[in-house]
PLY file of the C-alpha trace (Angstrom):
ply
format ascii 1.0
element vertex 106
property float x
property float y
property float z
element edge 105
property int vertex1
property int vertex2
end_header
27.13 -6.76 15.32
24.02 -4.79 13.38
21.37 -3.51 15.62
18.52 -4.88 13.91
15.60 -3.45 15.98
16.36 0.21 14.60
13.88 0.77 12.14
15.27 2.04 8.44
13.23 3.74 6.15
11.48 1.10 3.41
13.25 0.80 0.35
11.37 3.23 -2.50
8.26 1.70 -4.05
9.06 0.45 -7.66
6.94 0.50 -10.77
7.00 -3.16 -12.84
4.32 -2.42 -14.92
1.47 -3.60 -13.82
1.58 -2.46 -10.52
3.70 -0.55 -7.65
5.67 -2.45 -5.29
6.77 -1.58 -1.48
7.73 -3.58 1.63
6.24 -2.32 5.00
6.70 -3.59 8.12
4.23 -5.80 9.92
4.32 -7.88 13.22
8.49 -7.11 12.78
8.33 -8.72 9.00
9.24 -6.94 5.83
6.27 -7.73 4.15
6.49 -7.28 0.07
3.48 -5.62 -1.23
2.11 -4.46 -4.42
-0.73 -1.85 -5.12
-2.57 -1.94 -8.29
-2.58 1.31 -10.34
-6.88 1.46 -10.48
-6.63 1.41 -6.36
-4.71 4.24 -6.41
-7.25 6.10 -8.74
-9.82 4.84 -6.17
-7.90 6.42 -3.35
-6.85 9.16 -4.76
-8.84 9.85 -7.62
-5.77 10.69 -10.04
-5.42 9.31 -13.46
-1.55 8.94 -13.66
-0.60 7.10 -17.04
3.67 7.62 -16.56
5.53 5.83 -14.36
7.11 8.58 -12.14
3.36 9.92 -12.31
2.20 6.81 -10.59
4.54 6.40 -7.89
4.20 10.24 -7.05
0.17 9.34 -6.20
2.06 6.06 -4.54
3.72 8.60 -2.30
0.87 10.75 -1.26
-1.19 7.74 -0.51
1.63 5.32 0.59
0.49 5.51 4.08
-3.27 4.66 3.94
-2.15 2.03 1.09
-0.39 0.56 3.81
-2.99 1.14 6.27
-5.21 -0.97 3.95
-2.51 -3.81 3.74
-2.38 -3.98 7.40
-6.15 -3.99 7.79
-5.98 -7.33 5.37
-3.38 -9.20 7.61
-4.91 -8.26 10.77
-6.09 -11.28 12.41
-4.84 -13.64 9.89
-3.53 -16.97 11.41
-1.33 -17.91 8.43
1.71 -15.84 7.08
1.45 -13.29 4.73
1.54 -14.10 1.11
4.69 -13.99 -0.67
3.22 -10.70 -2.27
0.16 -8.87 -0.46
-2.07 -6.62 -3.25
-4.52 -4.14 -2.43
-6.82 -3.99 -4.72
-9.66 -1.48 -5.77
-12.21 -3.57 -3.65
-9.93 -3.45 -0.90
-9.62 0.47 -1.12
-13.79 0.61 -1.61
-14.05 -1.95 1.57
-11.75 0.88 3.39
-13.04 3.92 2.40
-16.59 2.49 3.41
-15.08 1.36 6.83
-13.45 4.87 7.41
-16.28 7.09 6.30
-15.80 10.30 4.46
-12.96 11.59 6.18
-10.81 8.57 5.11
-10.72 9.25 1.49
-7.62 11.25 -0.13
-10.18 12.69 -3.34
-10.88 15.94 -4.01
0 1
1 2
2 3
3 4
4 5
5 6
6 7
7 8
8 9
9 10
10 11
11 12
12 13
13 14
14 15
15 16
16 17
17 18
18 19
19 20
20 21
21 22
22 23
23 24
24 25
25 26
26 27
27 28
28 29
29 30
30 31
31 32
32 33
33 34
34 35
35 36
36 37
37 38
38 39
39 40
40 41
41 42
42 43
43 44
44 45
45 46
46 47
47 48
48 49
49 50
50 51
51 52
52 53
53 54
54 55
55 56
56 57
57 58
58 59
59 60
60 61
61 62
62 63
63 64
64 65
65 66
66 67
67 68
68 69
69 70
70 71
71 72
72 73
73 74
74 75
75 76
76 77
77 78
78 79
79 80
80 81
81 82
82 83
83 84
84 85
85 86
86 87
87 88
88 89
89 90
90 91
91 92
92 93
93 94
94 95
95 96
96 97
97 98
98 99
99 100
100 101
101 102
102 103
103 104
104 105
């Protein structure tokens, strides 16, 4: 029998194209997630162009990315979406919320 409670590290993020995806866990879910390239240049203010670029600044920011997906499905009543994007507005709505402390830019 697999212990399922232990918690294992995500599976890397992935570049498709258009966007990075990750899973993070949520509420005990694997929730798939996806975080468009111009919110990471609003987080972190890098202008990454090749794919290992991009999920390098995915890596740096990967925990206040998530930190944003979380703050979207807190106090949802429904499910998450079969994929949860953070977008630049949700990165603007966050950095506003956090003050200046909360941004990664230089």
């Amino acid at each position: 029998m697999v212990n399922t409670d232990i918690c294992s590290p995500p599976p890397p993020a992935q570049w498709d194209g258009p966007r990075v995806l990750f899973e993070m866990q949520h509420g005990g879910t694997q929730v798939p997630c996806a975080v468009s390239p111009d919110a990471l240049r609003e987080l972190t203010s890098l202008r990454c162009f090749k794919p290992r670029d991009v999920l390098a600044s995915f890596a740096a920011a990967r925990s206040q990315v998530e930190e944003i997906a979380r703050g979207k499905l807190r106090g949802r009543t429904t499910p998450p979406p079969m994929l949860l994007t953070v977008w630049p507005d949700d990165v603007e709505d966050h950095l506003a919320a956090s003050g200046p402390s909360g941004s990664m830019r230089q």
